[in-house]
N, C-alpha and C positions, 0 to 999 in steps of 0.2 A: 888588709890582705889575708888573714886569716881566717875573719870572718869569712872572705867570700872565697875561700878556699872550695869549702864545704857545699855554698851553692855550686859552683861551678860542676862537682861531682855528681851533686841532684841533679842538676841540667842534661851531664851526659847520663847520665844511666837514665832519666826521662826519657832523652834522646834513643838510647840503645832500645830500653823497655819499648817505647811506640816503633824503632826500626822493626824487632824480632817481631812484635804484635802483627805491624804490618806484614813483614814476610811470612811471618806463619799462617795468618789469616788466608792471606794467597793461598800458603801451602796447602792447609786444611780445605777452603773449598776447592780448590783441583781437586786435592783426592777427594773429596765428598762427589764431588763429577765426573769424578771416571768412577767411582765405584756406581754410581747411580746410573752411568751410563752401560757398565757391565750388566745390571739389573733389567735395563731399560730393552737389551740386546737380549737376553736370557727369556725376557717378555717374549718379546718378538720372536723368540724362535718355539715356545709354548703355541703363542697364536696360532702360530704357524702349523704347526701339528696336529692342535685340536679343529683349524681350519679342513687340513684336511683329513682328518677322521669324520666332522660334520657331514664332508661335501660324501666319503664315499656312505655313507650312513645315508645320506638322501638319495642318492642313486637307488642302492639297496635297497629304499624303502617306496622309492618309484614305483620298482621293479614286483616290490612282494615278495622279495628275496632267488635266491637261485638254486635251482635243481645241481647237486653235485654226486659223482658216485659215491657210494659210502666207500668208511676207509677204516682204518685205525683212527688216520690224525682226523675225521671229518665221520663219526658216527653218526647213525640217527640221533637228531635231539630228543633226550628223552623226555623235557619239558613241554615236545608239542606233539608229546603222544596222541591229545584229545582233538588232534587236526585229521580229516581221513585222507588227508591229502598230501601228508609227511611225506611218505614215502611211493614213490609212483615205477612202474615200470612201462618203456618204452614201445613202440609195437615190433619194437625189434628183438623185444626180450633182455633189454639191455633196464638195469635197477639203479635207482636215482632219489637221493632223498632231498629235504629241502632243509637249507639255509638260512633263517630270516635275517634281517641286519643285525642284530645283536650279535648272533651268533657268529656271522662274519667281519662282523667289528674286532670281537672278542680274538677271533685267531689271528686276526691281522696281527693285534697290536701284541697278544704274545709271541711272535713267529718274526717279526718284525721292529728291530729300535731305528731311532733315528739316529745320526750320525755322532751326535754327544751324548749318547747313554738315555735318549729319552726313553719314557715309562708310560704306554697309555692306557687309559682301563676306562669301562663303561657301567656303570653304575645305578642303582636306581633304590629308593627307598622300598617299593614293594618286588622284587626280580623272582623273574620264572624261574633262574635258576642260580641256587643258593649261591656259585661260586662268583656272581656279580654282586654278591651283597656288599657294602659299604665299609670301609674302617671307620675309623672314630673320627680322622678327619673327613672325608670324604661325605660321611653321616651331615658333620655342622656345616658345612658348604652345601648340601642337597638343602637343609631346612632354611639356608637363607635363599638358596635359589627359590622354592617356594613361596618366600616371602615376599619374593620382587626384586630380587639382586637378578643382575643383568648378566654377571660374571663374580667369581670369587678368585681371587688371588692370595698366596700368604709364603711367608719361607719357613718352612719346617724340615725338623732333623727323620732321616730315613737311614736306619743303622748306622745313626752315628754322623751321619754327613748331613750338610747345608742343601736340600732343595728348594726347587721353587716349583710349589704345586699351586694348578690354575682348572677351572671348571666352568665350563657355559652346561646350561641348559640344553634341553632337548624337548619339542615339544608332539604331542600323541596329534600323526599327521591320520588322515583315514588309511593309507596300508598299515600303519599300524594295526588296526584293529582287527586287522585278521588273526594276528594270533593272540594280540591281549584284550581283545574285547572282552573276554569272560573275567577279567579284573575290574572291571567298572568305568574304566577311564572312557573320556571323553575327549574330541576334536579339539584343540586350543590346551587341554591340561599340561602341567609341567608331569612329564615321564619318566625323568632322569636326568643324568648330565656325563658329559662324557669330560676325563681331565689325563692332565699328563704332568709327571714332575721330573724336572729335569737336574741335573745335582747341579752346582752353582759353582764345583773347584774348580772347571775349566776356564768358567770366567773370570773367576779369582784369581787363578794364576795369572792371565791375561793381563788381569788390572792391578796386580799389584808389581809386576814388569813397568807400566805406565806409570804407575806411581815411584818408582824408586827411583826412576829418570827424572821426574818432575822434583822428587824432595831433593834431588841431585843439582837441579838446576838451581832452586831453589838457596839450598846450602853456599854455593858460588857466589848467589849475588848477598845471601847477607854477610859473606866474609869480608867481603868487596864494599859493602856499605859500613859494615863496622870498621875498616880502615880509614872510610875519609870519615867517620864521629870521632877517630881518634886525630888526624889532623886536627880538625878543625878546634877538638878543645885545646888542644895543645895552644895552638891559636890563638883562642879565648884566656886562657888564663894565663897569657904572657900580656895582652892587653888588660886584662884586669886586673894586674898588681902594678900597671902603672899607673892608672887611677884609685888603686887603694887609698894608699894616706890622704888623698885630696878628698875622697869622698866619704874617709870618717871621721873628718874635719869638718865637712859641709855638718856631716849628719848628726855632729854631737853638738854643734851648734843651733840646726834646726830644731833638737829635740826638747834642749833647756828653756829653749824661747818658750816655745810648746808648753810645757811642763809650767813656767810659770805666768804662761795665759791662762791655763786650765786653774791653775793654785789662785790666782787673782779673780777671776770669772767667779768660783765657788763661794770665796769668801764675800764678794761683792751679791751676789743670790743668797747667800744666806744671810746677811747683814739688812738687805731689801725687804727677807720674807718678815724677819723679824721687826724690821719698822715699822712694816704695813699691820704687824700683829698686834705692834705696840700703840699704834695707830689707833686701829679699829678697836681694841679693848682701852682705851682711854675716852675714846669718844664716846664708847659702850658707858662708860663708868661713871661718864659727864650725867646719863641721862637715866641710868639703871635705877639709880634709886628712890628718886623724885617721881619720875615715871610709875618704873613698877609700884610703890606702895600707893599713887594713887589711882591706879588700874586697879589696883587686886579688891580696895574695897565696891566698889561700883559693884565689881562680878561678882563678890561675895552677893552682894545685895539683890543681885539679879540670880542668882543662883537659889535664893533662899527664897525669894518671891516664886520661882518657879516648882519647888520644891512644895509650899505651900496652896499654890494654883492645883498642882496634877493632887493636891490632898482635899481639899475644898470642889473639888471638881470629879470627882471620880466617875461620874454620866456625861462627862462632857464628850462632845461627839468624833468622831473620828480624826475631822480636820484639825479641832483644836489640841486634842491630843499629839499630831503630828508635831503641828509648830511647837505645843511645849517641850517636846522631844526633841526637833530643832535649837530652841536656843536652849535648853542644856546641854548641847553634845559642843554646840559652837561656844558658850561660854569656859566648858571645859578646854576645850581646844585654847583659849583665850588665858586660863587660868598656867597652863603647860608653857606658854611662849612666854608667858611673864616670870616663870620660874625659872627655864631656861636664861633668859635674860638679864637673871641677876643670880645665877648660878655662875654665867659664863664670864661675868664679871668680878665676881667676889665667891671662891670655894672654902666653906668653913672647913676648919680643923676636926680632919676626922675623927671618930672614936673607935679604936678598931678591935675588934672583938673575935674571937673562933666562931667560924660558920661551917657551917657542912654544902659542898659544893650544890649539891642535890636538891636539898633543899630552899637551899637561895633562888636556883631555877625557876623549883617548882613554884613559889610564892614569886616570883617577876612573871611567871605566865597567867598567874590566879588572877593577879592583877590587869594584866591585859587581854583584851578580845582579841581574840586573831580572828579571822575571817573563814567563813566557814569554806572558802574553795581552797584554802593556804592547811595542808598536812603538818602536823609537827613530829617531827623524830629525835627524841631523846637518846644520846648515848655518852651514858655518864657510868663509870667504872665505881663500885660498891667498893673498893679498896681506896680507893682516892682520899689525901690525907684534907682537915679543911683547912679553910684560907682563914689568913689573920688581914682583916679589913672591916670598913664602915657597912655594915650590910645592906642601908636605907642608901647610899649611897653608890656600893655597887648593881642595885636594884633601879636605881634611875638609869644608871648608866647602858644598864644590860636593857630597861624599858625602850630607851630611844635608839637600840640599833635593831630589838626586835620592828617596833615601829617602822625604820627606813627597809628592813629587810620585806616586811608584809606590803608596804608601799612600791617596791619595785617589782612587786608579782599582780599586778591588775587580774591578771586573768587566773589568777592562781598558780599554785606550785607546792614545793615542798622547802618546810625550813626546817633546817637541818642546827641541835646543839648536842656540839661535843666537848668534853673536856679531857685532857691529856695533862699526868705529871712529867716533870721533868726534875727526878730525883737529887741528879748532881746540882742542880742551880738554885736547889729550892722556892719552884715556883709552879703554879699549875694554872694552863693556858686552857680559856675556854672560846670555841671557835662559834660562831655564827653564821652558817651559811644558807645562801638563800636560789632558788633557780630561776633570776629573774631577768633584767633585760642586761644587767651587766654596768657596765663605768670603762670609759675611756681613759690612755693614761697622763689625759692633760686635769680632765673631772677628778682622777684620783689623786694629783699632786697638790688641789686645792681644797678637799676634802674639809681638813681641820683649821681653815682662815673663816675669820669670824666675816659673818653675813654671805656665805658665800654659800647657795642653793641650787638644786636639780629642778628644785620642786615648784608647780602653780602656786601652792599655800605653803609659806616655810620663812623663816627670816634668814638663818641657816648660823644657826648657834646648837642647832641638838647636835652635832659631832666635836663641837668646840667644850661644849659641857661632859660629854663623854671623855673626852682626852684630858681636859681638867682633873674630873672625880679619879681616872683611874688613875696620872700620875700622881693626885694628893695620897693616893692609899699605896704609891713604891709600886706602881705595874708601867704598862708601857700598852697601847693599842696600834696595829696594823693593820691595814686592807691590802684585798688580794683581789682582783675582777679582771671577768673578760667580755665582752663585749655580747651579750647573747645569751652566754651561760649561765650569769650571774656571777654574785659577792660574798667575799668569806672576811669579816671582822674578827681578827683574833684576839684576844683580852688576853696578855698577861699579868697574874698577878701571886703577892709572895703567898706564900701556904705553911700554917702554922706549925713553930718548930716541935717539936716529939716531946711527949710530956715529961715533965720535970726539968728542960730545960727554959732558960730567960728567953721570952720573944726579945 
């Protein structure tokens, strides 16, 4: 009951958490939709205006614009002085100058707002007259309309307040060119653009009316939902303290069953691995030594006959050079499984001696070819204290993981050794990694069981004499693989204690 106090609490406040998520969710997209909607209406009344300043701009431009009397509000344009047709007189003797669309665009829209404070102005990157020139937005909306924008929309602050400024194009019809022919343009060019911005509080005010009715609504139903999560846990946790005791009963007794399947499983697997261990190196040990000593003199002997062939033969021609080259690589290969063999059977008593990390390496890779598509990166620290071990023997050891690391890179790669102290434990771990196809984690549990191989050619004792040599010498070996990436063999082993003191 105690226990499942605490759930019951997780449960409702889950419950609350996803109710509020839910209602707010609501909340927030309403108002994200009326506010979009206020935007959407604020559009629509822009259109609207540029619609028709467009429509009377084409009339005007029908027409070639219209004779008016001059005035104050309505002087001769001084931009179309170079017209000889500006200014005309009637045969009445009545004076009349002319208006082209701009210019009666232009007074419309100062003389004239719309009903929500709209603002229109007519605009052009090159203007007859200077007071049509462009602001700084107005500018980056002409150079996209240029580019190919169809329309430019955006909301920017105009002393301080939220508008929403909007611009079409306009493009150089032929009455145009009555007055701006002498600028260059052409039929079809973009000429300008005519925009209007309209302030955006009126619909804010609108929609944030809408909105405080919705969060209104909104607030009602989550009061009303978090009432019945409070029934109903109420509810619940009257029903779950009358199955308490019975179900930490059930469960303290499912758990020891548990607990001592898992305790019996383990020791039964590991009692197994070791039989099969014991197993396989006894039956190794039946045959290791009979065996190996009388394998290793034959290869001696074929070894030396080869030895002396490629000496007695040094014109011999390409072919016979190959094969002798052949059976001494396969002899060697033959010479290594047989050592293996009765290494992984019988590990002498080391001699353990101060080594320098470094140079242990460097004399295990002197020794081995790596392969010329296989990189090697050394990263070994010059403070690194040395190791107290067999050096002949952690030299095999370190040979047969170089070995399976260059074998699991066919295509090449990069093998990677580093070593790391670990001051407090006095020991220093050196890592061998490789970037090659990787090991599954059924291939890595069976890793160090004697005869057990990846490999076409392998008996599968070079990771059994690895784990041998390194724990005769007080270390411990691990792998690490992924499937693709490759494998990292880590060698721990002890490192010599600081002079004047007894190893």
């Amino acid at each position: 009951m105690l226990h499942d106090a605490p759930a019951i609490r997780r449960n409702v406040l889950a419950a609350t958490l996803a109710w509020s998520a839910i209602v707010g969710g609501s909340l927030g997209w309403g108002m994200y939709g009326i506010s979009q909607e206020s935007l959407k209406l604020a559009q629509y009344e822009a259109n609207a205006y540029i619609d028709k300043d467009i429509a009377f701009r084409n009339w005007a431009t029908a027409h070639g614009g219209v004779y008016v009397p001059p005035s104050e509000v309505t002087p001769p344009n001084p931009y179309l002085s170079f017209m000889p047709d500006r200014d005309v007189t009637t045969t009445n003797g009545k004076h009349l100058t002319l208006m082209n669309p701009a210019y009666m665009l232009r007074e419309m829209q100062s003389r004239f707002s719309g009903p929500l404070g709209e603002k229109g102005r007519i605009t052009s990157l090159k203007p007859l007259n200077p007071g049509n020139a462009p602001d700084a937005w107005e500018r980056g909306a002409l150079l996209r309309l240029e580019q190919g924008a169809k329309e430019v929309s955006e909301i920017s602050d105009i002393d301080g307040v939220a508008h929403l400024r909007t611009m079409r194009p306009f493009g150089v019809e032929p009455g145009c060119l009555k007055c701006h022919g002498q600028q260059g343009y052409k039929v079809g060019e973009i000429r300008g653009g005519i925009d209007v911005a309209i302030s955006l509080a009126p619909f804010r005010d609108i929609a944030g009316r809408a909105q405080f009715k919705l969060a209104t609504g909104h607030g009602v139903v989550w009061c009303v939902g978090l009432l019945f999560l409070g029934v109903f846990a109420r509810r619940a946790q009257q029903r779950q303290t009358e199955r308490a005791l019975a179900d930490e009963a059930i469960r303290q007794l499912n758990e020891d069953l548990e607990n001592k399947v898992r305790e019996r499983t383990q020791q039964l697997l590991a009692a197994q691995e070791a039989l099969v261990r014991k197993e396989k190196l006894a039956m190794l040990g039946q045959v290791a030594g009979n065996v190996g000593h009388e394998l290793r003199n034959p290869l001696g002997v074929m070894s030396n006959a080869v030895f002396f062939l490629q000496t007695v033969l040094p014109q011999a021609d390409d072919i016979v050079k190959e094969y002798l080259n052949i059976i001494r690589n396969e002899v060697a290969v033959s010479e290594r499984i047989v050592a293996d063999l009765l290494d992984a059977v019988h590990t002498r008593e080391p001699s353990a001696e101060t080594v320098n990390v470094r140079e242990l390496i460097e004399q295990t890779l002197r020794k081995y070819t790596v392969a010329p598509s296989v990189s090697v990166q050394l990263n070994i620290p010059a403070t690194l204290p040395p190791l107290r071990v067999d050096a002949l023997q952690i030299q095999q050891a370190l040979r047969n993981l170089l070995s399976n690391a260059v074998d699991a890179m066919p295509d090449g790669g990069t093998l990677e050794i580093a070593a790391l102290e670990n001051r407090s434990a006095g020991t220093i771990t050196i890592h061998v990694r490789d970037t090659g196809t990787g090991m599954t984690s059924p291939v890595q549990a069976q890793l160090f069981q004697p005869l057990f191989t990846t490999k076409a050619r392998g008996i599968g004792l070079g990771l059994v004499v690895v784990k041998n040599l390194i724990q005769a010498n007080g270390g411990n070996v691990q792998v690490e693989s992924e499937v693709g990436k490759g494998s990292v063999f880590s060698v721990t082993l002890p490192s010599a204690p600081p002079a004047g003191e007894t190893p």
